[in-house]
Gaussian input, Z-matrix of N, CA and C with variables (Angstrom, degrees):
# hf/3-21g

backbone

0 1
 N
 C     1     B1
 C     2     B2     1     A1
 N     3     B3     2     A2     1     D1
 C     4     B4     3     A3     2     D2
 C     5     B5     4     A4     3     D3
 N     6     B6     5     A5     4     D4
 C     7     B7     6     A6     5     D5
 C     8     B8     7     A7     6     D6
 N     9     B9     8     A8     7     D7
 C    10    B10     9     A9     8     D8
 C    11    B11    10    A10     9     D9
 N    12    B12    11    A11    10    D10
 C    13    B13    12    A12    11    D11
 C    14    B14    13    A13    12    D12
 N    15    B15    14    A14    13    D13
 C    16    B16    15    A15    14    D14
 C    17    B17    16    A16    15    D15
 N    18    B18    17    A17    16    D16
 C    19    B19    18    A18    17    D17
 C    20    B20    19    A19    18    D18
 N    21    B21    20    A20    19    D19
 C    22    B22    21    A21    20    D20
 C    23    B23    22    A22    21    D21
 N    24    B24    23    A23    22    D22
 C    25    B25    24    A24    23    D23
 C    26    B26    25    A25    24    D24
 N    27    B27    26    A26    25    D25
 C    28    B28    27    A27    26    D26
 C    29    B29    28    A28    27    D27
 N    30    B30    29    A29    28    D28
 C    31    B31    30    A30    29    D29
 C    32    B32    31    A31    30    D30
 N    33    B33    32    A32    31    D31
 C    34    B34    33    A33    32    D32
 C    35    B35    34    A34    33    D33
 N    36    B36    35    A35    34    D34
 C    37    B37    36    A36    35    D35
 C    38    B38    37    A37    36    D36
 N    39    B39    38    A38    37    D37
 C    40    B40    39    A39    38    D38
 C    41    B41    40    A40    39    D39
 N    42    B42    41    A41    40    D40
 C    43    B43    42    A42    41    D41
 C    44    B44    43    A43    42    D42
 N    45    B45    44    A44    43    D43
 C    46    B46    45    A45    44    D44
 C    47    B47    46    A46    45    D45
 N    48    B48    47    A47    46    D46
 C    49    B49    48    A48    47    D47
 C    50    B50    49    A49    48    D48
 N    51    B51    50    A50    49    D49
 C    52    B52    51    A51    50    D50
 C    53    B53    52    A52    51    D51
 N    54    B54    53    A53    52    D52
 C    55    B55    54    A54    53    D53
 C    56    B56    55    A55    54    D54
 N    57    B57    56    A56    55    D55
 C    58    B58    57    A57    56    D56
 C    59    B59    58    A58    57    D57
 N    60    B60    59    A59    58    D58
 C    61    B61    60    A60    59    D59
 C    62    B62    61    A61    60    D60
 N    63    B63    62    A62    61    D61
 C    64    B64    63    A63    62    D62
 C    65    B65    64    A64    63    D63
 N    66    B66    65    A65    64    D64
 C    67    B67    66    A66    65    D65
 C    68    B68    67    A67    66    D66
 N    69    B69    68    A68    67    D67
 C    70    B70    69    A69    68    D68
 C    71    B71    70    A70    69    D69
 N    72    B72    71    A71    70    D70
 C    73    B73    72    A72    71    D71
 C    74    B74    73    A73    72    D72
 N    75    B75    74    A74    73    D73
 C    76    B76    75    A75    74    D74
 C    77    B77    76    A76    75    D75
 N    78    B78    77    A77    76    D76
 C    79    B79    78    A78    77    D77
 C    80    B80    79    A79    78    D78
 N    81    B81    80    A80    79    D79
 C    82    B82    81    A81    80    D80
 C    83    B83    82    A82    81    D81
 N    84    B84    83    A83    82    D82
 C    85    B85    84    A84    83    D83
 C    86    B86    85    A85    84    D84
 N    87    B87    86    A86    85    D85
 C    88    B88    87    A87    86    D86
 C    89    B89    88    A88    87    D87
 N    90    B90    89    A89    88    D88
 C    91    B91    90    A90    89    D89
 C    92    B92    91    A91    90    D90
 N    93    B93    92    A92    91    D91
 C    94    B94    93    A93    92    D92
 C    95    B95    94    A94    93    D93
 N    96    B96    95    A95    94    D94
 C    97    B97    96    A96    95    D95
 C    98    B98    97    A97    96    D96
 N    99    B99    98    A98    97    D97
 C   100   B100    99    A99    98    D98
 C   101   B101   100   A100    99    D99
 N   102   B102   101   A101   100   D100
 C   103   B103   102   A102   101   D101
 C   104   B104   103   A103   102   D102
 N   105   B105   104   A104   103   D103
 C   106   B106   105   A105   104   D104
 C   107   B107   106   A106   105   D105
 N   108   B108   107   A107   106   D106
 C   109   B109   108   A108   107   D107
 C   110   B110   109   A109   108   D108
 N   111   B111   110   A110   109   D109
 C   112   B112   111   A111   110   D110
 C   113   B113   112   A112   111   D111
 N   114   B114   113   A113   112   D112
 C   115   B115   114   A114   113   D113
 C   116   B116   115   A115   114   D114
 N   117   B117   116   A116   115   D115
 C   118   B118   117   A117   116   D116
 C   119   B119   118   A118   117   D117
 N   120   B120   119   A119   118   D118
 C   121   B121   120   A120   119   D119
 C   122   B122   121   A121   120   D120
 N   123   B123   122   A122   121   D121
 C   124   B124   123   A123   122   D122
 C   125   B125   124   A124   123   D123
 N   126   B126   125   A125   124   D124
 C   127   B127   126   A126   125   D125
 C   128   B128   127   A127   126   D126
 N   129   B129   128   A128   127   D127
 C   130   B130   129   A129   128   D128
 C   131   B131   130   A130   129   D129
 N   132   B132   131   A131   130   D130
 C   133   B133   132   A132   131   D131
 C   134   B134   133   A133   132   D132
 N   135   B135   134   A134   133   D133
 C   136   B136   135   A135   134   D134
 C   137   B137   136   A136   135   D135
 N   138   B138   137   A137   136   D136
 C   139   B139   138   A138   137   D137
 C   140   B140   139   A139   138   D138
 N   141   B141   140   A140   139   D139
 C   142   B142   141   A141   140   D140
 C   143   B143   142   A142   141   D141
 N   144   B144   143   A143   142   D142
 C   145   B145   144   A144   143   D143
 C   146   B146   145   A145   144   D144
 N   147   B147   146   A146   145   D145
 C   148   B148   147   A147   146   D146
 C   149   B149   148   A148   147   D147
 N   150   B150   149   A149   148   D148
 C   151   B151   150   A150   149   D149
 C   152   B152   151   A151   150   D150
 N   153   B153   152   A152   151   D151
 C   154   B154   153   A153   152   D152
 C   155   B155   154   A154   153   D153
 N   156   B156   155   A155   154   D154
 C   157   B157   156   A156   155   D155
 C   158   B158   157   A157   156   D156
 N   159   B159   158   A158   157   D157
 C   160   B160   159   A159   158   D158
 C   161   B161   160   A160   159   D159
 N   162   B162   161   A161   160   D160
 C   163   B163   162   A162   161   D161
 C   164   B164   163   A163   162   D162
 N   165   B165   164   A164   163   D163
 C   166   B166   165   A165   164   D164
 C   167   B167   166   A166   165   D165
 N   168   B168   167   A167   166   D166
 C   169   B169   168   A168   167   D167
 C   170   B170   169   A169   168   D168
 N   171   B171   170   A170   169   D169
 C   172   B172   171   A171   170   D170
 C   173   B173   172   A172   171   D171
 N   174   B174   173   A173   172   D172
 C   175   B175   174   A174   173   D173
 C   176   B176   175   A175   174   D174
 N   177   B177   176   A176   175   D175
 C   178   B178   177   A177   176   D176
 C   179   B179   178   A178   177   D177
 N   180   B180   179   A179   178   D178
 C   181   B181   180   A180   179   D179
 C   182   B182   181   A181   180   D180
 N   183   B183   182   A182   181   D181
 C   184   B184   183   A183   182   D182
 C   185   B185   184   A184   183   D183
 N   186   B186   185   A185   184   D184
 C   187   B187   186   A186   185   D185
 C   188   B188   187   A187   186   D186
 N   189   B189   188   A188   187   D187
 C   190   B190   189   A189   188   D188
 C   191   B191   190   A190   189   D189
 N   192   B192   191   A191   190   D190
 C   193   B193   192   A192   191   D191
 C   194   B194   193   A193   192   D192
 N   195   B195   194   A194   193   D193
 C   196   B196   195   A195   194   D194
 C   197   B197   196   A196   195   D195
 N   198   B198   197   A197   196   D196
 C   199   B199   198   A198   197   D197
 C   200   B200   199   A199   198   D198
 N   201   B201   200   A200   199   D199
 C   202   B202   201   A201   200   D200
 C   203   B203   202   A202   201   D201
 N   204   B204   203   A203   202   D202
 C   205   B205   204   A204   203   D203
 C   206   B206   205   A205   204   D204
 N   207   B207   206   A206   205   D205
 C   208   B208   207   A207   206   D206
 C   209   B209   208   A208   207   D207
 N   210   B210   209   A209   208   D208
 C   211   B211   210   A210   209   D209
 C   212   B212   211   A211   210   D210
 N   213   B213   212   A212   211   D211
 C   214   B214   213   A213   212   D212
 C   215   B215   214   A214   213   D213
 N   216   B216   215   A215   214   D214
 C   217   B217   216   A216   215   D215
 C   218   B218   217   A217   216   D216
 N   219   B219   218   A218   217   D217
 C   220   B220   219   A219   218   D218
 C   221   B221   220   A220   219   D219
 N   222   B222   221   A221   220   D220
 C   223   B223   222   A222   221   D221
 C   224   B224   223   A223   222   D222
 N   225   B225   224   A224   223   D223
 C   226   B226   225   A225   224   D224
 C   227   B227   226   A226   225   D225
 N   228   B228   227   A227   226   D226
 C   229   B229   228   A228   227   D227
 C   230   B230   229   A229   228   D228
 N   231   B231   230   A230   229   D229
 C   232   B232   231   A231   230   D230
 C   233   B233   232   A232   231   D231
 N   234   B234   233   A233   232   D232
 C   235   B235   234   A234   233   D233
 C   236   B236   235   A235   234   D234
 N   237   B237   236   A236   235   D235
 C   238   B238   237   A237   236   D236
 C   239   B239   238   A238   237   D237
 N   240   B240   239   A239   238   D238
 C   241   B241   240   A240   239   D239
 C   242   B242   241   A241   240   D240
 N   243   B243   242   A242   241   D241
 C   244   B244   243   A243   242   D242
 C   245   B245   244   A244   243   D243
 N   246   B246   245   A245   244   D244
 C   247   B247   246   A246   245   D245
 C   248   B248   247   A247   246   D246
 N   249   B249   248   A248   247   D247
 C   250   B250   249   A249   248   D248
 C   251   B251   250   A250   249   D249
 N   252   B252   251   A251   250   D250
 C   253   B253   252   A252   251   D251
 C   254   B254   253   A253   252   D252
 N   255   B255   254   A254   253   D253
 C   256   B256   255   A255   254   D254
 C   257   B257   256   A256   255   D255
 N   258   B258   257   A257   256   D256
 C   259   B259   258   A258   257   D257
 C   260   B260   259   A259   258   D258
 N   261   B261   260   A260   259   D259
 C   262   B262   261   A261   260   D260
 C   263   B263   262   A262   261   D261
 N   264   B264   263   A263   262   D262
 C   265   B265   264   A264   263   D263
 C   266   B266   265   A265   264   D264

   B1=1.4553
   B2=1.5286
   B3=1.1906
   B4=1.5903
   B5=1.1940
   B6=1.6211
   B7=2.0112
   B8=1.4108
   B9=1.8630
   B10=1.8033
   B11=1.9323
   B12=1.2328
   B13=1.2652
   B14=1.7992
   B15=1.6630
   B16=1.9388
   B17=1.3557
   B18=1.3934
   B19=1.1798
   B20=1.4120
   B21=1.7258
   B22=1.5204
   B23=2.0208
   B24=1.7927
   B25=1.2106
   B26=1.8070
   B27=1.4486
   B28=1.3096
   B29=1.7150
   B30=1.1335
   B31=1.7598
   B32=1.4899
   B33=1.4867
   B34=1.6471
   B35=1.6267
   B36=1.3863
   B37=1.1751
   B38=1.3667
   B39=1.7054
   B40=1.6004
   B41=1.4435
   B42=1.5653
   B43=1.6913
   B44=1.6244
   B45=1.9329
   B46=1.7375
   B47=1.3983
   B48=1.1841
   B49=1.9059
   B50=1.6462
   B51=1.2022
   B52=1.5494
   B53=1.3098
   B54=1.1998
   B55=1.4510
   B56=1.5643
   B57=1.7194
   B58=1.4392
   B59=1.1023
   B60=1.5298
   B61=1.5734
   B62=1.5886
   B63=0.8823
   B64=1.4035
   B65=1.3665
   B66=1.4010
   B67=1.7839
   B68=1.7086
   B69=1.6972
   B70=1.7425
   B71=1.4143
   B72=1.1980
   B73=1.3481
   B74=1.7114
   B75=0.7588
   B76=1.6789
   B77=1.4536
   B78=1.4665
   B79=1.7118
   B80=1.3670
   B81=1.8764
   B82=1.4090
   B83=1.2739
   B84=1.6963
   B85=1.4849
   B86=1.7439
   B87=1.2606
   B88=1.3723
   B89=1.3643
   B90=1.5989
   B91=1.1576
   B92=0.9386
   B93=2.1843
   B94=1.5968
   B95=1.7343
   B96=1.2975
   B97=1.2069
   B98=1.5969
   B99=1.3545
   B100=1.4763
   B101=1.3383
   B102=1.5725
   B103=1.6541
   B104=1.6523
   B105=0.9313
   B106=1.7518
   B107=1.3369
   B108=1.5202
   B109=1.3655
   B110=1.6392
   B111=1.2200
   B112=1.2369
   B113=1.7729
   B114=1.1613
   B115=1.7297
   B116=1.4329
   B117=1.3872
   B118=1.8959
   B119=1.2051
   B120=1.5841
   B121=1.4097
   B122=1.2598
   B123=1.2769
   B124=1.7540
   B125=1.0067
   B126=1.6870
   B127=1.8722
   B128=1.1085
   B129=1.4289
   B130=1.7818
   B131=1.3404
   B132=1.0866
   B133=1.9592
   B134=1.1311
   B135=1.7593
   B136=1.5331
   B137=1.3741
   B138=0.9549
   B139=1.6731
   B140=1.3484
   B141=1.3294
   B142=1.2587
   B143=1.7846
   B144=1.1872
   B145=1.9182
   B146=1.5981
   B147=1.0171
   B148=1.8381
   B149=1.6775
   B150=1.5551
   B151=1.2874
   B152=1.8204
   B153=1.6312
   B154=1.2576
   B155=1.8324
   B156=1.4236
   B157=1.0755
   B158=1.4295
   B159=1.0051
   B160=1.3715
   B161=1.4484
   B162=1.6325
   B163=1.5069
   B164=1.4739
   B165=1.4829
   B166=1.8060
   B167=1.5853
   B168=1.1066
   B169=1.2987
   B170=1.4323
   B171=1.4080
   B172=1.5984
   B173=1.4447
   B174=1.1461
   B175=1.7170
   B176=1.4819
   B177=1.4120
   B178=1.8444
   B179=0.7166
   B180=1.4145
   B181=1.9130
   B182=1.8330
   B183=1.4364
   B184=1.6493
   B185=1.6505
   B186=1.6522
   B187=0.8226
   B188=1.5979
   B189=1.2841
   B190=1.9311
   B191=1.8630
   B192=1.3873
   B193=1.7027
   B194=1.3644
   B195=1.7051
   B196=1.6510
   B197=1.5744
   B198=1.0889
   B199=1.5453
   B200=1.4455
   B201=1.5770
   B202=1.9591
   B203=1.8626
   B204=0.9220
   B205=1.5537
   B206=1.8300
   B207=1.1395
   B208=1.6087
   B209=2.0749
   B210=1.7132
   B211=1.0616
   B212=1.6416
   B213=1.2707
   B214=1.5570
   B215=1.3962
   B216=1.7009
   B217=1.6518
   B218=1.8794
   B219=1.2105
   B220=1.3097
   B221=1.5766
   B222=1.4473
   B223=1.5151
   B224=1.9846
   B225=1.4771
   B226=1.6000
   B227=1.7994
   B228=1.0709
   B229=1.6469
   B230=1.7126
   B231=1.2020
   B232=1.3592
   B233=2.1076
   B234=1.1521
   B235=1.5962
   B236=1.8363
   B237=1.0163
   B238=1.5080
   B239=1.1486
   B240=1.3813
   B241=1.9421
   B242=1.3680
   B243=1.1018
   B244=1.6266
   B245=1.8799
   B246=1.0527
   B247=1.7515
   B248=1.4677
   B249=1.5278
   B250=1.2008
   B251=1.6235
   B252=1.3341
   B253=1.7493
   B254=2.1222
   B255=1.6693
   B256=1.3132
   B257=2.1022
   B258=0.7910
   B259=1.3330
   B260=1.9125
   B261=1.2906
   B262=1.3228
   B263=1.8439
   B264=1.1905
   B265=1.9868
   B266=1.9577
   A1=108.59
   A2=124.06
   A3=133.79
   A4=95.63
   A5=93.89
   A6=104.34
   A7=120.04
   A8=106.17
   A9=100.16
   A10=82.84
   A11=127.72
   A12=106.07
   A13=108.43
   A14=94.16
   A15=96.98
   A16=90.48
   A17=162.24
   A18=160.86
   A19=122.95
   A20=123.71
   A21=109.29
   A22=106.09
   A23=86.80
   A24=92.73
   A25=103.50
   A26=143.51
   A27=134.56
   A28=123.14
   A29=104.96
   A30=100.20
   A31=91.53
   A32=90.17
   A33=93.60
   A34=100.65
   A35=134.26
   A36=145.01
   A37=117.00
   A38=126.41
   A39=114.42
   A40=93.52
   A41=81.56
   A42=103.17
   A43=125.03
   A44=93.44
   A45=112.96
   A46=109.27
   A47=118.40
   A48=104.15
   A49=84.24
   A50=133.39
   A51=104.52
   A52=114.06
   A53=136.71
   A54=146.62
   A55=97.03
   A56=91.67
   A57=74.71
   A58=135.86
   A59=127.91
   A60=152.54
   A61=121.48
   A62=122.41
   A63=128.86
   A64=116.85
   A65=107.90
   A66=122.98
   A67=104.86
   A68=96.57
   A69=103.94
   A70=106.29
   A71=107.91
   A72=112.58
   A73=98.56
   A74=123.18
   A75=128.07
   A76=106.80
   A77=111.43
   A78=100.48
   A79=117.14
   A80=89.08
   A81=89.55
   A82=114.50
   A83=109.62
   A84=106.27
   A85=95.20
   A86=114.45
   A87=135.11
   A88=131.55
   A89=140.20
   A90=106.22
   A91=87.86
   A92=127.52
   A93=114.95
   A94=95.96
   A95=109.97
   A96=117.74
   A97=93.76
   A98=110.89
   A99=143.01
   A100=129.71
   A101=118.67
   A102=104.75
   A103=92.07
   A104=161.33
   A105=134.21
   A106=141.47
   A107=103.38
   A108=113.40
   A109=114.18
   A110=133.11
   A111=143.71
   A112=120.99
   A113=95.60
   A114=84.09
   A115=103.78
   A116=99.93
   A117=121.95
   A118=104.68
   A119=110.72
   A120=132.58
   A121=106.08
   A122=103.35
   A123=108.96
   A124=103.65
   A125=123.79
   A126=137.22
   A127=113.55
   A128=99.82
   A129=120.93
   A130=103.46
   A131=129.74
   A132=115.34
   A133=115.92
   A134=103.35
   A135=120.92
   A136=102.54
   A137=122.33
   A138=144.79
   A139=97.90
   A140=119.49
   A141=136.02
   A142=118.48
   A143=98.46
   A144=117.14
   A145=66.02
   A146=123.82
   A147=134.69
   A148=98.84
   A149=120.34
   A150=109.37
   A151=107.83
   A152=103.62
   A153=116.57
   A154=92.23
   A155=124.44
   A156=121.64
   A157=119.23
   A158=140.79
   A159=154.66
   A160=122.48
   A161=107.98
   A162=107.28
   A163=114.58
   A164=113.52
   A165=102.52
   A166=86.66
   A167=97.62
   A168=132.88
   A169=103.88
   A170=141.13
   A171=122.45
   A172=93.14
   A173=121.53
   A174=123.29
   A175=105.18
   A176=124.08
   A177=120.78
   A178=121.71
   A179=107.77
   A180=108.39
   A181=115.44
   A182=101.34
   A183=97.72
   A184=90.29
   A185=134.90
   A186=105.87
   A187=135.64
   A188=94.83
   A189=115.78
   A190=93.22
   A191=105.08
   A192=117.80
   A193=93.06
   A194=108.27
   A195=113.05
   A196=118.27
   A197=120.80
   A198=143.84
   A199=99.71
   A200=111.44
   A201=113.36
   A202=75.84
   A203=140.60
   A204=119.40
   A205=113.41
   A206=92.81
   A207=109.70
   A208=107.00
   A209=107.02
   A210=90.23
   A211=114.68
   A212=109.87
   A213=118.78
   A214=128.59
   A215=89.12
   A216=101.54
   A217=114.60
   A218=106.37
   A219=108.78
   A220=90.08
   A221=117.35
   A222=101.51
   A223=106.73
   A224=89.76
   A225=110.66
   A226=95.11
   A227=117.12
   A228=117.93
   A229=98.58
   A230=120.97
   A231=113.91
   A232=89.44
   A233=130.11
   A234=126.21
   A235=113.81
   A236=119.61
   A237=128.72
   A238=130.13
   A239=101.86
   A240=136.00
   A241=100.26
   A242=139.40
   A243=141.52
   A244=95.70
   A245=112.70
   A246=116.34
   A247=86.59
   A248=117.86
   A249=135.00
   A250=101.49
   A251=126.29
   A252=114.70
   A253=91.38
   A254=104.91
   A255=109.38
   A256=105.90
   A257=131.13
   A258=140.87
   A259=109.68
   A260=112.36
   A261=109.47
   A262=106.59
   A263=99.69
   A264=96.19
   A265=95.85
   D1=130.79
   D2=179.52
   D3=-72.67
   D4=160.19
   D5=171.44
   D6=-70.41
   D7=-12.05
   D8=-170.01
   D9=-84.47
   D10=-22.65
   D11=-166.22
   D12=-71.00
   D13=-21.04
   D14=-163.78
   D15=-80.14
   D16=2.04
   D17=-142.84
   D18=-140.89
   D19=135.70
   D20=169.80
   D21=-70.78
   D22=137.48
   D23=-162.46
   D24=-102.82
   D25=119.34
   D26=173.04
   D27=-86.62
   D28=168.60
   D29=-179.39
   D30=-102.15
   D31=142.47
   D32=-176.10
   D33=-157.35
   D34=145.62
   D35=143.52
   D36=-22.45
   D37=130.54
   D38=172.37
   D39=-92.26
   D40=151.64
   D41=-173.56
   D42=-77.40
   D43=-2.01
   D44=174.30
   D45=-122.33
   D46=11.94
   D47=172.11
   D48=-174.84
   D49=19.12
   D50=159.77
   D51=88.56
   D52=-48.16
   D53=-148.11
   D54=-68.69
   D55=150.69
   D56=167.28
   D57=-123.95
   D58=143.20
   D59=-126.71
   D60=-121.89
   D61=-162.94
   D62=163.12
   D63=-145.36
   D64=142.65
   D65=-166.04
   D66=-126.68
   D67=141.69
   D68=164.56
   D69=-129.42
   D70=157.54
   D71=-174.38
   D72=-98.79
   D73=136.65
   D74=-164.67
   D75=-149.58
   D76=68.93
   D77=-173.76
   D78=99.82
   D79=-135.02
   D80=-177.99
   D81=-102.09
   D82=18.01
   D83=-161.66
   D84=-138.21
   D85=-168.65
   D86=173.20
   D87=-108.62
   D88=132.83
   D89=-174.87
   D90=-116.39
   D91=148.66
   D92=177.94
   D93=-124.84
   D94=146.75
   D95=-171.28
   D96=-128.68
   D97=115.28
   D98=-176.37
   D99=-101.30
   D100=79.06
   D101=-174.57
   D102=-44.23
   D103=-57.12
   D104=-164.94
   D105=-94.18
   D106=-18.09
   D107=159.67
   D108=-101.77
   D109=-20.61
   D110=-178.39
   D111=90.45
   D112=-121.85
   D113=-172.66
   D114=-145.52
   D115=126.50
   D116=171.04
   D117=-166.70
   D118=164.98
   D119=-152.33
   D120=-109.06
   D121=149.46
   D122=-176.42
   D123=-135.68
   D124=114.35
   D125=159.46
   D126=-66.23
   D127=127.99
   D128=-176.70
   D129=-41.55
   D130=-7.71
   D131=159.35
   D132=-47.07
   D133=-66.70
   D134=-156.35
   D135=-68.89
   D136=-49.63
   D137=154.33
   D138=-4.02
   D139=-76.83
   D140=178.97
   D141=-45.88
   D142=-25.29
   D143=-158.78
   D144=-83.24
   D145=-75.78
   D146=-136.82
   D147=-69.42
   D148=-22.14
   D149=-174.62
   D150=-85.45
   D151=-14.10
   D152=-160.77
   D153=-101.32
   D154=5.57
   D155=170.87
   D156=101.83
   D157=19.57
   D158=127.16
   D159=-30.88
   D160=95.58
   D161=165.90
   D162=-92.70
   D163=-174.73
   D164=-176.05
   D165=-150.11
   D166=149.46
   D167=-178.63
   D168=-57.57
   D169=113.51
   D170=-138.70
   D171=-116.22
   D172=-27.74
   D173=-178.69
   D174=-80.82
   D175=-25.31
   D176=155.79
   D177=-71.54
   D178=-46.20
   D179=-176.40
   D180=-63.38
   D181=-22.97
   D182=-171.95
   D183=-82.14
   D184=-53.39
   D185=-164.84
   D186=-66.35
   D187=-0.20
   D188=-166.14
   D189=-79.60
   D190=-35.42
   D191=-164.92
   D192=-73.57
   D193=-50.73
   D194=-178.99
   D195=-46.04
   D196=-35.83
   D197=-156.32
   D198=-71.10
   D199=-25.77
   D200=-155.37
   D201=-104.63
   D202=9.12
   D203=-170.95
   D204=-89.52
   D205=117.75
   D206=-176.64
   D207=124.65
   D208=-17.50
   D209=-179.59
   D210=-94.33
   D211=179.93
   D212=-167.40
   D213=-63.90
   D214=-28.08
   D215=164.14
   D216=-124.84
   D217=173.87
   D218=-160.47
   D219=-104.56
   D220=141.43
   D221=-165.00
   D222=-85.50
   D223=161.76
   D224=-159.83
   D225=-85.57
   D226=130.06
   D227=173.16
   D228=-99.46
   D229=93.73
   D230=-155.12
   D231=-90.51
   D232=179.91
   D233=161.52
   D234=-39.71
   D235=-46.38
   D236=-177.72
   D237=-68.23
   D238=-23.06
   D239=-177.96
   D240=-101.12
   D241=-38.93
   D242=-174.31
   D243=-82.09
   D244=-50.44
   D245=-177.82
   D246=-40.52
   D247=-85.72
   D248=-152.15
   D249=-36.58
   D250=-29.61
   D251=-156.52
   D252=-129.56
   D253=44.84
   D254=169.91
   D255=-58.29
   D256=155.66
   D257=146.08
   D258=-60.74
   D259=122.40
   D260=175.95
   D261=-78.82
   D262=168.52
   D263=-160.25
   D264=-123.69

């Protein structure tokens, strides 16, 4: 059983294309599960970047998410990792 299944799960916006997803609170972080980008975690930093208006570059960011598929965890977009995959304006 996955952790989004052990968890109350909310509907929420993804934080790389908008769509809308499903979120767990897992700690200190979030987990978002994306019919289009898929599923990785976001630390209340980046969190913070995205509430303060931070978009991301959505064709990097999916493939960076794509990249973690098969491993055990879903990768973490920590503040430093979300900078790196801004959307250019």
């Amino acid at each position: 059983m996955s952790a989004m299944q052990q968890v109350d799960r909310e509907r929420r916006d993804c934080f790389v294309c908008q769509a809308e997803g499903l979120s767990a609170a897992l700690g200190n972080h979030l987990q978002m599960e994306c019919p289009l980008c898929g599923v990785y975690r976001v630390s209340q930093g980046a969190i913070r970047l995205f509430e303060d208006g931070l978009l991301m570059d959505i064709d990097f960011t999916r493939r960076w998410i794509a990249s973690y598929q098969g491993s055990p965890k879903p990768p973490m977009m920590a503040t430093s990792v979300a900078l790196r995959r801004v959307r250019k304006r």
